[in-house]
N, CA, C and O of each residue as an XYZ file, in Angstrom:
824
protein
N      36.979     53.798      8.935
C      38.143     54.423      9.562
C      39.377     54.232      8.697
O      40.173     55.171      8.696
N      39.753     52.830      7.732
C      40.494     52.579      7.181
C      40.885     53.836      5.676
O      41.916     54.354      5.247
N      39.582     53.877      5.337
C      39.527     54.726      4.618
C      40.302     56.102      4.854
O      41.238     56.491      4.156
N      39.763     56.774      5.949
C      39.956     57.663      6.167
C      41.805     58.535      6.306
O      42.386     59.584      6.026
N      42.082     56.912      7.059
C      43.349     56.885      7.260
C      44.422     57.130      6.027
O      45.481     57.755      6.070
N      43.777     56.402      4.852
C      44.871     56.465      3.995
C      44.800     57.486      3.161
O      45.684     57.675      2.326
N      43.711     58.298      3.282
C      43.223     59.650      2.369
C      44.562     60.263      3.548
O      45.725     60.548      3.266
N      44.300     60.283      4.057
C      45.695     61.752      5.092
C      47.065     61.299      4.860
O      48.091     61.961      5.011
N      46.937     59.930      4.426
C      48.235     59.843      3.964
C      48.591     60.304      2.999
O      49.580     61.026      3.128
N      48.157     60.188      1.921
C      47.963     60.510      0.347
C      48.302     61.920      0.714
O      49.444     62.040      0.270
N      48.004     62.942      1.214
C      47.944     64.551      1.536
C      49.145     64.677      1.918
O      49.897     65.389      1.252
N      49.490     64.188      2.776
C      51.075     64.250      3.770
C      52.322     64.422      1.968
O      53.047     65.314      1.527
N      51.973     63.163      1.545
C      52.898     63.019      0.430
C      52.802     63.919     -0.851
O      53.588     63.951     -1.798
N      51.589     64.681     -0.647
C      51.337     65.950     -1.814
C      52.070     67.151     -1.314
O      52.577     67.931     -2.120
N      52.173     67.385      0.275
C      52.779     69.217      1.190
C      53.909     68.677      0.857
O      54.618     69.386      0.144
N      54.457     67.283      1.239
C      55.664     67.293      0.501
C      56.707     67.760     -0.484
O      57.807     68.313     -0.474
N      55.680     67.187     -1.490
C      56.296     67.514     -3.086
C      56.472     68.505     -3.105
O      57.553     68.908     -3.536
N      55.378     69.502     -2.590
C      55.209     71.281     -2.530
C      56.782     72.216     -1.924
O      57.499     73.183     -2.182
N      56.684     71.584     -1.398
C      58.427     71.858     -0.663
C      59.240     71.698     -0.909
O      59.939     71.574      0.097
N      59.818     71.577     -1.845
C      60.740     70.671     -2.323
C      60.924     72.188     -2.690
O      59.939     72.882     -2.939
N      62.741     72.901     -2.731
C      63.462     74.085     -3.158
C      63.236     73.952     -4.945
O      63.118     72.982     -5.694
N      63.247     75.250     -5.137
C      63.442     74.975     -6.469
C      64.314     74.686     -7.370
O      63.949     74.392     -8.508
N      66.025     74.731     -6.904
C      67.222     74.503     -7.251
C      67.551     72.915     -6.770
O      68.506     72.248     -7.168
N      66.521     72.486     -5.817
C      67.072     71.176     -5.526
C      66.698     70.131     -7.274
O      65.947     70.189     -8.247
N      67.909     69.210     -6.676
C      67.780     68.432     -8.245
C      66.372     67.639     -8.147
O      65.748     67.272     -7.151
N      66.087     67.499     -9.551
C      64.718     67.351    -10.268
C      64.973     65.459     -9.843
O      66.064     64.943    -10.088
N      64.174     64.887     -9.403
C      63.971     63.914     -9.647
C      63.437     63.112    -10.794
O      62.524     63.547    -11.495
N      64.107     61.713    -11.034
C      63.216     61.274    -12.276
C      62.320     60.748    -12.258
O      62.330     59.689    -11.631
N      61.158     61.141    -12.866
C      59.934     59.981    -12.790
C      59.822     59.127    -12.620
O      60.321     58.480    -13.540
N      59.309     58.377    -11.725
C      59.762     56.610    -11.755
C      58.254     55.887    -12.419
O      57.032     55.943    -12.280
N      59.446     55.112    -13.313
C      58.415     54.235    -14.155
C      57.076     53.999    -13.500
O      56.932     53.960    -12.278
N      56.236     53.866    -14.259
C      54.591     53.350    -13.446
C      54.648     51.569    -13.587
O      54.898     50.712    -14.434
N      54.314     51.661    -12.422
C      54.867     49.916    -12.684
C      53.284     48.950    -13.739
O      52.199     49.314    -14.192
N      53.662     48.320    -13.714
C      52.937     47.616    -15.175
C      52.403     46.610    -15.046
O      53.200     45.811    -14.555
N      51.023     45.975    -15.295
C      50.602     44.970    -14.553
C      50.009     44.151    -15.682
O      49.174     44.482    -16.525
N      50.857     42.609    -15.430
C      50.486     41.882    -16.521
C      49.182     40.754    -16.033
O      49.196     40.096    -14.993
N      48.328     40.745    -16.849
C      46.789     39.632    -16.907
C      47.566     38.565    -16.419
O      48.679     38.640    -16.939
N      47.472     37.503    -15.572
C      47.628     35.817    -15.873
C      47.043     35.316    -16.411
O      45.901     35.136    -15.988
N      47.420     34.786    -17.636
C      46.541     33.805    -18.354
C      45.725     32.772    -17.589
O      46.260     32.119    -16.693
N      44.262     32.578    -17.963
C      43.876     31.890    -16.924
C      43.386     30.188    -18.547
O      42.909     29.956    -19.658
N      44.052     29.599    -17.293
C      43.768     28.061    -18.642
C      42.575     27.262    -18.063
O      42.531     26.730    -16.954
N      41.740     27.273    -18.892
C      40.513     26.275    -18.158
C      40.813     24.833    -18.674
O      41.530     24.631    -19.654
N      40.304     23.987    -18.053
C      40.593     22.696    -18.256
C      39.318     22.259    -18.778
O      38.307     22.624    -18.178
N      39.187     21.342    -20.074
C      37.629     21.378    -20.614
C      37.079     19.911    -19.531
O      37.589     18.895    -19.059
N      35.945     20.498    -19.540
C      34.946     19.681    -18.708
C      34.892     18.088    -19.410
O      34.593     17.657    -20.523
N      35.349     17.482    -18.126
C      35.431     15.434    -18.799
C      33.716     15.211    -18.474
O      33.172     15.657    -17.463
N      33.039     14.464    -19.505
C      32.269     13.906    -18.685
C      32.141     12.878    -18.282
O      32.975     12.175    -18.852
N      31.301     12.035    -17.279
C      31.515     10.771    -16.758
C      30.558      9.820    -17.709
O      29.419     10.057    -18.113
N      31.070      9.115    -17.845
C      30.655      8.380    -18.694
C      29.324      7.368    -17.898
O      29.240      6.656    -16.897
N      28.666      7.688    -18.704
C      26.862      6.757    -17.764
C      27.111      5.182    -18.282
O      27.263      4.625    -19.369
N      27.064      4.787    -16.857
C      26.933      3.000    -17.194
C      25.418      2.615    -17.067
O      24.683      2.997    -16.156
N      25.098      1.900    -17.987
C      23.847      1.446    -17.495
C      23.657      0.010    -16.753
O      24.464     -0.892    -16.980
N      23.014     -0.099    -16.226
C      23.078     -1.475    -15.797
C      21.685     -1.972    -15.854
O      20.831     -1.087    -15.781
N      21.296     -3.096    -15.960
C      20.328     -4.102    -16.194
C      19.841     -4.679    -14.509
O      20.456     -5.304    -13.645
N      18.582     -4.168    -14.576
C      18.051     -4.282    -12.936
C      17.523     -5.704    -13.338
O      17.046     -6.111    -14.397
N      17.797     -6.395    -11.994
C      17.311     -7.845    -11.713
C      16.042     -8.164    -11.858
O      15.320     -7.308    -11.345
N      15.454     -9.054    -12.349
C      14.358     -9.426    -11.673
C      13.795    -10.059    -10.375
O      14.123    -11.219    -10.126
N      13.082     -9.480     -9.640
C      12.535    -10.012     -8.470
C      11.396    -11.163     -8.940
O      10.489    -10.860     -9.714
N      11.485    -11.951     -8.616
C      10.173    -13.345     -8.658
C      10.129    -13.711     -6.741
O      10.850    -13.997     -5.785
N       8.743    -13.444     -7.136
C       8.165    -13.628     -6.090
C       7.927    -15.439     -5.868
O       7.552    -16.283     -6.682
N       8.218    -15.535     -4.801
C       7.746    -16.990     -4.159
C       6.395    -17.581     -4.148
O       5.727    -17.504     -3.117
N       5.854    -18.263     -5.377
C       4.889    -18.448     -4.453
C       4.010    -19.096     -3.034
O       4.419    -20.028     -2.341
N       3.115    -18.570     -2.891
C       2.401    -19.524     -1.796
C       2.414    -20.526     -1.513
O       1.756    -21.324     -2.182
N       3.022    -20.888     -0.602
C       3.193    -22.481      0.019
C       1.657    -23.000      0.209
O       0.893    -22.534      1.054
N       1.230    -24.342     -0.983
C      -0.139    -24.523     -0.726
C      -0.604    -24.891      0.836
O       0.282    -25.238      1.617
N      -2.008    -24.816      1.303
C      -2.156    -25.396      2.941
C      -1.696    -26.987      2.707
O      -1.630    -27.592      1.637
N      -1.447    -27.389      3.834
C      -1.283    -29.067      3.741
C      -2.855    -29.382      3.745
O      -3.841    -28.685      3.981
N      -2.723    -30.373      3.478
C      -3.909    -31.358      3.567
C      -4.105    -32.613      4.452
O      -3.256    -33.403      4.039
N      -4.931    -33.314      5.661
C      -5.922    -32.052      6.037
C      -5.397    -30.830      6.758
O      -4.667    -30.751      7.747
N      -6.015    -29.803      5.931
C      -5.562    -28.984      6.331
C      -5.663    -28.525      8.259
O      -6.751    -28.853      8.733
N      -4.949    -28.036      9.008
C      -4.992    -28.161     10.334
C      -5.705    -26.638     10.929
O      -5.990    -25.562     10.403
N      -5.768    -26.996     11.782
C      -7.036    -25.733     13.069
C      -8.338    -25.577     12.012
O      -9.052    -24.607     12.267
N      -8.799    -26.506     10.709
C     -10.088    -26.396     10.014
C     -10.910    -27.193     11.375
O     -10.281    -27.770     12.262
N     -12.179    -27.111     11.343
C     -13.511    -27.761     11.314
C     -14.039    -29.243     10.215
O     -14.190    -29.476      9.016
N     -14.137    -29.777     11.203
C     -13.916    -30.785     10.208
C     -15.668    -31.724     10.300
O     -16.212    -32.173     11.309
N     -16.098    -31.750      9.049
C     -17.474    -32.543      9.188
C     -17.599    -34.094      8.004
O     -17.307    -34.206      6.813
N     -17.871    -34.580      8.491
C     -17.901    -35.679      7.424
C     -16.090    -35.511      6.167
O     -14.948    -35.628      6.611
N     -16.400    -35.271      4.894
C     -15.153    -35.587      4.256
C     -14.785    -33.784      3.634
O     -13.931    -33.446      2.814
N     -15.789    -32.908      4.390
C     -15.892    -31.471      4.377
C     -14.810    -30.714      5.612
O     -14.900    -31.086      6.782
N     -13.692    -29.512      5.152
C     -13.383    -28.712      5.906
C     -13.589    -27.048      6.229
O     -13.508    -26.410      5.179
N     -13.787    -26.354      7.193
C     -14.024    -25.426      7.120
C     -13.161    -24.664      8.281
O     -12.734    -25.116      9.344
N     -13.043    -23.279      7.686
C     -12.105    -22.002      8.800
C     -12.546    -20.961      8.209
O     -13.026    -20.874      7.078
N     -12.323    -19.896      9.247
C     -12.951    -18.433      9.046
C     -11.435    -17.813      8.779
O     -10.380    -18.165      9.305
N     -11.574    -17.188      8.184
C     -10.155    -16.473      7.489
C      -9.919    -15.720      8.678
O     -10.921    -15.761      9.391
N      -8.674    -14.819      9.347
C      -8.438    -13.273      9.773
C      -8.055    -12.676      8.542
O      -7.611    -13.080      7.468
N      -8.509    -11.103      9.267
C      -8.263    -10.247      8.361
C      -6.700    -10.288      7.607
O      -6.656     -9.719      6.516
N      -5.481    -10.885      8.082
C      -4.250    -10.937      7.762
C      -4.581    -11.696      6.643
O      -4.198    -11.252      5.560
N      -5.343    -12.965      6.661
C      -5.141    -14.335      6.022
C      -5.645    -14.138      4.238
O      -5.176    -14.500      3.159
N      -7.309    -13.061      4.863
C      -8.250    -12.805      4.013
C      -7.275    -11.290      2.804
O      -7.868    -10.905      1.796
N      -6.318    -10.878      3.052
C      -6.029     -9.769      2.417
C      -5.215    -10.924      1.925
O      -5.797    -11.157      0.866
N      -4.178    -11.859      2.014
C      -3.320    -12.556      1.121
C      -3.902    -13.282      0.348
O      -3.216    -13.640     -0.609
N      -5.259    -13.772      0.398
C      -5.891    -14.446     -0.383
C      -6.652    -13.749     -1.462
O      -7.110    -14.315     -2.454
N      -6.797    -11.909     -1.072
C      -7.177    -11.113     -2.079
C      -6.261    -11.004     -3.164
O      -6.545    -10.839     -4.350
N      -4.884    -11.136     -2.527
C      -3.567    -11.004     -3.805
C      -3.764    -12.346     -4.846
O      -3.115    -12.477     -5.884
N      -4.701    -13.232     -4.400
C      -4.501    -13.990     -5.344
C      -5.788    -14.558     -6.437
O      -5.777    -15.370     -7.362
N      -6.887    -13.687     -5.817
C      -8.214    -13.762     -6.400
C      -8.188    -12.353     -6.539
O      -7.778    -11.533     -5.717
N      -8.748    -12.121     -7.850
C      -9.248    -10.814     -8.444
C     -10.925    -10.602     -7.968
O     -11.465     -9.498     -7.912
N     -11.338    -11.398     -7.773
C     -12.769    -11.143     -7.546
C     -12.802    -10.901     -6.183
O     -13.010     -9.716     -5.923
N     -12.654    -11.696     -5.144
C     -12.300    -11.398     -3.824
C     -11.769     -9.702     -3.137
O     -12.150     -8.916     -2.270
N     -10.609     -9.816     -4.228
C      -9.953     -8.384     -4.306
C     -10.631     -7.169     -4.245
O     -10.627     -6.469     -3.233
N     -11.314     -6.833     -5.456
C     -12.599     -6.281     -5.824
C     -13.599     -5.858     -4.757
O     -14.050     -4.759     -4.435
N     -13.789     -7.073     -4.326
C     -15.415     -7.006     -3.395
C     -14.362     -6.070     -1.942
O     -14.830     -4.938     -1.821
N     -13.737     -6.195     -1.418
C     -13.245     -6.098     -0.708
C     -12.918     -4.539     -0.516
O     -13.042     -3.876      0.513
N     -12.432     -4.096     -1.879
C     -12.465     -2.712     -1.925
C     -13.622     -1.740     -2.326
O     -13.549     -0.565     -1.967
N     -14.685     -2.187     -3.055
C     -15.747     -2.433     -3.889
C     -16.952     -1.912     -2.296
O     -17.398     -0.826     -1.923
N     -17.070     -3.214     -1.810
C     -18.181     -3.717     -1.165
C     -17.817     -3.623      0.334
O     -18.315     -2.707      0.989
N     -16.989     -4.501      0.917
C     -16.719     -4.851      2.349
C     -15.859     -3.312      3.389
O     -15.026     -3.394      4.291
N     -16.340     -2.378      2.928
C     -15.633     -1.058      3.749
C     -16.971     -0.475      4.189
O     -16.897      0.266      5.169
N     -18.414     -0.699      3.557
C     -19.162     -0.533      3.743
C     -20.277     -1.631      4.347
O     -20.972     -1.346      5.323
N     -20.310     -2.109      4.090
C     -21.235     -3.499      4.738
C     -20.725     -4.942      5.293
O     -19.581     -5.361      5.117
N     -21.562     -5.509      5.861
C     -20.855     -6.643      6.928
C     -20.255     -8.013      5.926
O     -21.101     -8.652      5.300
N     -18.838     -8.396      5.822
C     -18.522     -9.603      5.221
C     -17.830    -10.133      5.891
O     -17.285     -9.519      6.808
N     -17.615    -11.379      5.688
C     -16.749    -12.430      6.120
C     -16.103    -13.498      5.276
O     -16.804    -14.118      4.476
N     -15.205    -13.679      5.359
C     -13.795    -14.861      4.405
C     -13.726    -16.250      5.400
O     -13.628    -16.812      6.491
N     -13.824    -16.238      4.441
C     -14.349    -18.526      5.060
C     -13.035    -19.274      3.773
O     -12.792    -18.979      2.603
N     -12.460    -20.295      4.703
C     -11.778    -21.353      4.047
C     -12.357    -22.657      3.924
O     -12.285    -23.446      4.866
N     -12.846    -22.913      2.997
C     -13.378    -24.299      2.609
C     -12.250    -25.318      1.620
O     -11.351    -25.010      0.837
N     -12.898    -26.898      2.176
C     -12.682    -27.468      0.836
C     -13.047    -28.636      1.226
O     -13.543    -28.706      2.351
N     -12.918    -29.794      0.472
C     -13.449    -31.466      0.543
C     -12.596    -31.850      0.111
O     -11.822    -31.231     -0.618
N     -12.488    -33.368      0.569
C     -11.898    -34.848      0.138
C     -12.273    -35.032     -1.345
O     -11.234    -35.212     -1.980
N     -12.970    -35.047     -1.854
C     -13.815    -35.756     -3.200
C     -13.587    -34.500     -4.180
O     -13.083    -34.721     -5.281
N     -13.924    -33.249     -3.831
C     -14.255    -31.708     -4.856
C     -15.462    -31.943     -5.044
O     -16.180    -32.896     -4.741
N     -15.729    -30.461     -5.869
C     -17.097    -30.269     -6.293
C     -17.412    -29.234     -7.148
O     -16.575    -28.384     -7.454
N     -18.767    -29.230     -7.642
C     -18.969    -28.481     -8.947
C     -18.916    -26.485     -8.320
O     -18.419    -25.424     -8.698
N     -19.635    -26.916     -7.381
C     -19.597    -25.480     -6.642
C     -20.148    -25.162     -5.475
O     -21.082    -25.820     -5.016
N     -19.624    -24.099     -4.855
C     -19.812    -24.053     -3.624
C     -21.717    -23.473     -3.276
O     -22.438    -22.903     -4.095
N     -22.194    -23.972     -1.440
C     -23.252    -22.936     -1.412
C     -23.115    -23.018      0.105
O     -23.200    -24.061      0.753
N     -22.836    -21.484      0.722
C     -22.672    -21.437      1.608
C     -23.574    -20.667      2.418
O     -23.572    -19.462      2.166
N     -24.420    -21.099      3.416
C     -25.716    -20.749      4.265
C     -25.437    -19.826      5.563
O     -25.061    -20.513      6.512
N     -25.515    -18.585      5.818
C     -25.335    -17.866      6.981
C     -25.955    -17.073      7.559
O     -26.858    -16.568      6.892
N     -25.828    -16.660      8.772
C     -26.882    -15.700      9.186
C     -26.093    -14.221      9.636
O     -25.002    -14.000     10.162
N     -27.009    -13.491      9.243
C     -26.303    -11.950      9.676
C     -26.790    -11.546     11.211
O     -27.952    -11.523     11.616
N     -25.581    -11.231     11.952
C     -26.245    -11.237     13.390
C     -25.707     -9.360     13.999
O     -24.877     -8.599     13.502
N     -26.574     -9.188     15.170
C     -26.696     -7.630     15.152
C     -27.538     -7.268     16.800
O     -28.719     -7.103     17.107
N     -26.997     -7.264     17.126
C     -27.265     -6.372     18.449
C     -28.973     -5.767     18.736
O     -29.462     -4.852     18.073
N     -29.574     -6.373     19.661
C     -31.250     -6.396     19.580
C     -31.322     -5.202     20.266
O     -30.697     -5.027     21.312
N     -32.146     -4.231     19.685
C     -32.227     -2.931     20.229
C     -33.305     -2.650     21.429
O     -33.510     -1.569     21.981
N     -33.944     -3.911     21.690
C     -34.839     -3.709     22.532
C     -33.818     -4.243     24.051
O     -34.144     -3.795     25.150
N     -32.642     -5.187     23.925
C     -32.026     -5.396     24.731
C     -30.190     -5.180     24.320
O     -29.733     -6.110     23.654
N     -29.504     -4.397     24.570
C     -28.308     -4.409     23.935
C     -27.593     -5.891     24.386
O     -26.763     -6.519     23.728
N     -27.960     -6.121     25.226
C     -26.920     -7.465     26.225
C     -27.077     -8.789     24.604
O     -26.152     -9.575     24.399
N     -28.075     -8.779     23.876
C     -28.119    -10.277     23.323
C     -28.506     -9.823     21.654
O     -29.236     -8.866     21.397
N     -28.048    -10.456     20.901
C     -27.847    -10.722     19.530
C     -28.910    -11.326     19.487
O     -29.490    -12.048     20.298
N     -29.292    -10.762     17.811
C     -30.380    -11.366     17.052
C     -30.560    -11.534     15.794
O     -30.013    -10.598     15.211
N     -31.202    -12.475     14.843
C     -31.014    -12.528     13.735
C     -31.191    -10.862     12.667
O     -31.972     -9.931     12.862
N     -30.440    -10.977     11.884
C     -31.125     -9.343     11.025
C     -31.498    -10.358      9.576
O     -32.499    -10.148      8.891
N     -31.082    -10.819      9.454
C     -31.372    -11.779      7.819
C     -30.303    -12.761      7.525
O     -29.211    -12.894      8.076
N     -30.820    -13.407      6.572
C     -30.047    -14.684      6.260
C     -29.499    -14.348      4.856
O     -30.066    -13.607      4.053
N     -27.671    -15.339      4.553
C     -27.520    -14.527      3.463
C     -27.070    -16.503      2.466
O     -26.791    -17.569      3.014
N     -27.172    -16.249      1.267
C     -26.886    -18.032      0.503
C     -25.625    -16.929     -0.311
O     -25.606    -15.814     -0.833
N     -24.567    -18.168      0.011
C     -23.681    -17.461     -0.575
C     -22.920    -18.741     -2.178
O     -22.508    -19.901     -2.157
N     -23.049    -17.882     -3.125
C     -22.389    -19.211     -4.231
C     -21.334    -18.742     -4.611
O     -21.343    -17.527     -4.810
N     -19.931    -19.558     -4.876
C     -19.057    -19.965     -4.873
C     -18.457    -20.779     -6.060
O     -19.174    -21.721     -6.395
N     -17.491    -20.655     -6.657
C     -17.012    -21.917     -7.547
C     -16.444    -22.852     -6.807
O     -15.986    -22.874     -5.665
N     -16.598    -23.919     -7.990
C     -16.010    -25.635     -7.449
C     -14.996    -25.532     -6.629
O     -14.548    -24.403     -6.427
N     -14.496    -26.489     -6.077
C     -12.375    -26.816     -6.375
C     -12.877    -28.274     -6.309
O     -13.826    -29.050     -6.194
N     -11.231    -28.032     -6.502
C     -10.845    -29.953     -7.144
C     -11.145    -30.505     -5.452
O     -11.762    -29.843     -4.618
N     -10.617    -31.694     -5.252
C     -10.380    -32.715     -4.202
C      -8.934    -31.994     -3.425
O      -8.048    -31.425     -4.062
N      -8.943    -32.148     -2.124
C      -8.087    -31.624     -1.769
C      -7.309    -30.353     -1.545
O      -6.268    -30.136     -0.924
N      -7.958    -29.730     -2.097
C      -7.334    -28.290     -2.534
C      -8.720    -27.301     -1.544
O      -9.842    -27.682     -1.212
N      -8.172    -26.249     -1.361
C      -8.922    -25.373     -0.638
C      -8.901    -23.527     -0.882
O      -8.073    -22.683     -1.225
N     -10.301    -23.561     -0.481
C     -10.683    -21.896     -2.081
C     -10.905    -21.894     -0.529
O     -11.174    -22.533      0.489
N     -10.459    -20.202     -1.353
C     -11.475    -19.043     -0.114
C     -12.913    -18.466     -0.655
O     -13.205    -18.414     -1.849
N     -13.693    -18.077      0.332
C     -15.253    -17.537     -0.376
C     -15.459    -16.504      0.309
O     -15.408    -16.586      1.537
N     -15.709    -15.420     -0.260
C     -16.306    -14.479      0.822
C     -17.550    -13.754      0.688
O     -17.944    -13.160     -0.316
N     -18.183    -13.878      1.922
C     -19.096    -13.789      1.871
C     -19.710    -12.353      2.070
O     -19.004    -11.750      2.879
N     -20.740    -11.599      1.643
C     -21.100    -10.145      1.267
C     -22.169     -9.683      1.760
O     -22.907     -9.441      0.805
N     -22.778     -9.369      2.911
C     -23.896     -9.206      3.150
C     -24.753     -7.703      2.747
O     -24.001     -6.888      2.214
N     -25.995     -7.292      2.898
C     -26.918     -5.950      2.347
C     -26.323     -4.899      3.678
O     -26.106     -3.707      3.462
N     -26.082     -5.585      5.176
C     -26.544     -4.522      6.140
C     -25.063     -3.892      6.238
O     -23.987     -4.480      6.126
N     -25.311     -2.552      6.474
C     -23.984     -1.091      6.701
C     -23.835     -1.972      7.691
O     -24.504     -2.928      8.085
N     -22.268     -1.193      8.208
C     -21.472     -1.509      9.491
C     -21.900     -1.120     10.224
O     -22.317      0.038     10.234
N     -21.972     -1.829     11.049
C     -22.354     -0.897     12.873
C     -21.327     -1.801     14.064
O     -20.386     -2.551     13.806
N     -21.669     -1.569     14.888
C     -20.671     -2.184     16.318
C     -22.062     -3.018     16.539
O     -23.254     -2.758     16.369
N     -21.397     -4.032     16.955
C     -21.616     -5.370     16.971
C     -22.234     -6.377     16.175
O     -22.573     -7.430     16.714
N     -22.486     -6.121     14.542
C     -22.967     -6.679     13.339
C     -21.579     -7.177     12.865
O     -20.473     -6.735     12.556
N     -22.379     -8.561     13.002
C     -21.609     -9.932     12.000
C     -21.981    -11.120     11.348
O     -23.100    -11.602     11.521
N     -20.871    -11.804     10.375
C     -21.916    -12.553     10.042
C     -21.288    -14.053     10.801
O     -20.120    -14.353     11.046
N     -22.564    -14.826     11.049
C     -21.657    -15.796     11.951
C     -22.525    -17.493     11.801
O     -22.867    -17.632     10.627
N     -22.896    -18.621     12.592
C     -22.978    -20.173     12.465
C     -23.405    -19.842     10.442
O     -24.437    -19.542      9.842
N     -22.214    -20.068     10.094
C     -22.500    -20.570      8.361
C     -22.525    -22.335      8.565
O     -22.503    -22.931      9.642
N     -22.564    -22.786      7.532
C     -22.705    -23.960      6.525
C     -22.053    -23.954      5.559
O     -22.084    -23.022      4.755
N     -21.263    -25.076      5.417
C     -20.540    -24.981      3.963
C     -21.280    -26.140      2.995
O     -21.668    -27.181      3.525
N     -21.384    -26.011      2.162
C     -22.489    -27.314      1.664
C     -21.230    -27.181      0.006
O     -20.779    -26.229     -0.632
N     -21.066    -29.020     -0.117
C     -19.944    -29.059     -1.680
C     -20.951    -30.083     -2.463
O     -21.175    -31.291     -2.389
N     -21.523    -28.828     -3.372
C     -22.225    -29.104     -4.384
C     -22.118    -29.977     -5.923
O     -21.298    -29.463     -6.683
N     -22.852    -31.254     -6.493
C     -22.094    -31.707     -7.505
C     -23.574    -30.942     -8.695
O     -24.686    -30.661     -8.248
N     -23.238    -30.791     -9.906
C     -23.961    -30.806    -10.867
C     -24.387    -29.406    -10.945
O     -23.749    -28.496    -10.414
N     -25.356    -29.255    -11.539
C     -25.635    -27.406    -12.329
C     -26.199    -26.640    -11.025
O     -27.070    -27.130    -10.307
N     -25.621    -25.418    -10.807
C     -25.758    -24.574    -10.172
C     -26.972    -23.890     -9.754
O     -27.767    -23.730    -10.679
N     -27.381    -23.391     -8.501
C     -29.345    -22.873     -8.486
C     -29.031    -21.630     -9.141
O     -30.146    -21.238     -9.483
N     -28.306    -20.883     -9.474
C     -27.822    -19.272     -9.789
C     -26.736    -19.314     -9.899
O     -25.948    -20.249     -9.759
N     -26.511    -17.616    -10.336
C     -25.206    -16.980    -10.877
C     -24.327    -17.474     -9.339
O     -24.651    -17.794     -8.195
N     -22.825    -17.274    -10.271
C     -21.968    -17.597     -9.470
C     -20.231    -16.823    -10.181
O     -19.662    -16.914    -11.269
N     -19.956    -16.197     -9.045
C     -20.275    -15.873     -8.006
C     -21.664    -15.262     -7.463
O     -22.404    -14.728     -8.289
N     -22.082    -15.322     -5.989
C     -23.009    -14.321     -6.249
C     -23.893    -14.376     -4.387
O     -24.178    -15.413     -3.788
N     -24.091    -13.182     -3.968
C     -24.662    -13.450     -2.409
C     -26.200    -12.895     -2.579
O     -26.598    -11.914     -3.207
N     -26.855    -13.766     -1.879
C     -28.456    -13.449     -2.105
C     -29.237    -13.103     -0.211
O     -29.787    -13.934      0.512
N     -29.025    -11.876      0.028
C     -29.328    -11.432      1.868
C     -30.989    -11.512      1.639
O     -31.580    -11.061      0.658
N     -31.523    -12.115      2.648
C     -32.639    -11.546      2.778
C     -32.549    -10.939      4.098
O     -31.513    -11.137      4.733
N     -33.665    -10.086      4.712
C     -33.744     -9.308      6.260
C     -34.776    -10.237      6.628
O     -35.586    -10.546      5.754
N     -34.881    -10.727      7.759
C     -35.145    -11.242      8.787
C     -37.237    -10.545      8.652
O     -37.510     -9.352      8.526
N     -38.185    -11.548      8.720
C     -39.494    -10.837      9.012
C     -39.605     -9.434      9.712
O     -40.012     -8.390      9.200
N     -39.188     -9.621     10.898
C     -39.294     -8.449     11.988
C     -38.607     -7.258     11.641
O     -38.799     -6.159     12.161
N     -37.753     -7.537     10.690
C     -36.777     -6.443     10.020
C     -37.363     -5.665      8.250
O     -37.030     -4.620      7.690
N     -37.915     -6.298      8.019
C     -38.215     -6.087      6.332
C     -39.680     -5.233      6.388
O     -40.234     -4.888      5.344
């Protein structure tokens, strides 16, 4: 509409001119007015100057050792023993590479368990005796043996306390575990490799 408007104006001021007598005096042209650029000034680009800075180091704390005797263990003669939780058994993976390993390796697939051992005296190496237990299919109500597993272990000193974990052959299922172990602290040459878990299956099973 704006448009439109100012086109009829423009016209109005042309019938005008047209009219104008011919003896009336001549008007003078009026200058065309003149339109000057503004210089436009750019300002050159600052840049910011990059600081670098030197990131800290983080050091980690380590592990507060267990006291000794250590407390809520099992305690037999000058021997201690505890079953890890899963919380206990993943911090003890941060600090064993082999443990670590099996864990991602082995234990997502088949039945294991993390045991805390250690002795008064130490020893050359560990051998730890367990049974794999599993839900009797002829009765669901009661557990039954599936196989027995010998688990070997390295030494520790006196006082000090290793984790072991133990690795069994059978897949996961609901209600398979491994459970009454033995911790036995061995002096002198080893029966086998070590680390190392040896399952057998149960007669009725094999």
């Amino acid at each position: 509409m704006r448009k439109l408007v100012s086109l009829a104006v423009v016209a109005c001021l042309v019938v005008s001119v047209i009219s104008v007598p011919a003896n009336a005096a001549t008007t003078k042209p009026t200058p065309k007015p003149t339109t000057t650029k503004a210089k436009v000034v750019t300002k050159p680009v600052v840049k910011k100057k990059v600081v670098y800075r030197k990131k800290k180091k983080v050091t980690l704390k380590p592990k507060a050792p267990i006291k000794w005797p250590p407390p809520s263990f099992e305690k037999k003669d000058d021997l201690y023993a505890k079953t890890a939780t899963p919380k206990e058994l993943l911090i003890a993976a941060t600090e064993n590479k082999y443990i670590q390993s099996k864990l991602i390796s082995e234990c997502h697939k088949t039945a294991c368990l993390g045991i805390f051992v250690g002795s008064e005296t130490g020893c050359d190496w560990w051998e730890i005796n367990s049974n794999v237990l599993g839900i009797d299919p002829n009765n669901p109500t009661e557990r039954i043996i599936f196989g027995s597993l010998i688990t070997l272990a390295p030494g520790s000193k006196a006082k000090k306390v290793t984790t072991i974990l133990l690795i069994s052959d059978e897949s996961i299922a609901d209600g398979l575990g491994i459970g009454a172990y033995t911790a036995n602290c061995r002096i002198g040459s080893p029966i086998g490799k070590i680390p190392s878990d040896t399952y057998t299956k149960s007669p009725a099973r094999s």
